[in-house]
C-alpha positions in Angstrom: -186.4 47.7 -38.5 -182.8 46.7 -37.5 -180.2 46.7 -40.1 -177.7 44.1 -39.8 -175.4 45.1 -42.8 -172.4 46.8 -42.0 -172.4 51.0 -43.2 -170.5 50.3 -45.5 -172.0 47.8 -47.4 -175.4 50.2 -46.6 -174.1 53.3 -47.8 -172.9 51.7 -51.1 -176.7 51.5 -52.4 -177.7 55.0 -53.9 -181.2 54.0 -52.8 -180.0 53.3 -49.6 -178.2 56.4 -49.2 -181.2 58.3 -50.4 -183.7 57.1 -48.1 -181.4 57.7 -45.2 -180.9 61.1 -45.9 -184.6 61.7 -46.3 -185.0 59.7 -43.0 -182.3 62.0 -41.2 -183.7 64.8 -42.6 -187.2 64.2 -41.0 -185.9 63.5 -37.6 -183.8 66.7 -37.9 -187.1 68.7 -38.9 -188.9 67.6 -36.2 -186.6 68.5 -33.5 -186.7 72.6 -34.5 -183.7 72.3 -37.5 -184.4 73.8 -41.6 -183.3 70.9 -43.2 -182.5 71.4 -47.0 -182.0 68.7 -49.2 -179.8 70.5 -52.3 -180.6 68.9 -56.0 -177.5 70.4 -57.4 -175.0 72.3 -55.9 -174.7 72.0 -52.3 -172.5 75.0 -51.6 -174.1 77.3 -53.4 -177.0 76.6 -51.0 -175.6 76.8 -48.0 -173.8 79.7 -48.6 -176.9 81.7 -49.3 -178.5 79.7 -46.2 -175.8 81.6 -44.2 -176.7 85.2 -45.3 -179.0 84.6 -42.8 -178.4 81.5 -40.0 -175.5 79.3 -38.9 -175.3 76.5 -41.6 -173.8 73.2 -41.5 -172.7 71.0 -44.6 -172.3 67.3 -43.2 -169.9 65.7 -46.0 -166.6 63.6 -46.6 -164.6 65.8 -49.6 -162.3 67.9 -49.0 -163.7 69.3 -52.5 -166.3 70.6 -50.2 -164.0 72.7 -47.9 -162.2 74.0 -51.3 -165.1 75.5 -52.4 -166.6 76.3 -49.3 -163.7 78.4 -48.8 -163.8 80.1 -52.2 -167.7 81.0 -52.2 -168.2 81.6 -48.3 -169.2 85.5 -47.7 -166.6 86.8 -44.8 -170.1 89.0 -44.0 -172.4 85.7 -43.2 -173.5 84.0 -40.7 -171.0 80.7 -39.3 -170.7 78.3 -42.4 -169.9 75.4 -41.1 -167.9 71.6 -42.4 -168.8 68.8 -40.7 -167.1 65.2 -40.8 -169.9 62.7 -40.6 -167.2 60.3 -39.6 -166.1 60.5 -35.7 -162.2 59.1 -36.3 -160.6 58.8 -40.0 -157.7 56.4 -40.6 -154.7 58.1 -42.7 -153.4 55.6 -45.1 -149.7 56.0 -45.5 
């Protein structure tokens, strides 16, 4: 089915948001990639996901990349940040 709501307006529904992710998530798993879907804490998970493999974290907060940075084993495997969005405006 074609959506014709912008993103935006898409994203803003929790249920909307969950079923994409779960949607995602299935594509992803049947190309070859782990796909996780973390209950609580996120970087927790992925940093024990890199012990072992390169992970990526596909998120917006910079909260993320703070404590990415502050749990993230120099000995691991790449532990990776990822923008979802391809261009963000700067407000001044």
């Amino acid at each position: 089915m074609i959506c014709s709501a912008r993103k935006e307006h898409f994203l803003a529904n929790s249920n909307n948001k969950q079923a994409f992710g779960q949607y995602l998530g299935d594509v992803l798993e049947k190309e070859g990639c782990q796909v996780l879907h973390a209950q609580g804490d996120c970087v927790r998970t992925a940093v024990s996901c890199a012990i072992n493999k390169t992970t990526v974290i596909i998120g917006e907060d910079t909260d993320l990349l703070v404590l990415l940075l502050h749990h993230a084993d120099l000995r691991s495997r790449p532990l990776l940040l990822k923008s979802r969005s391809k261009t963000k405006k700067h407000e001044q």
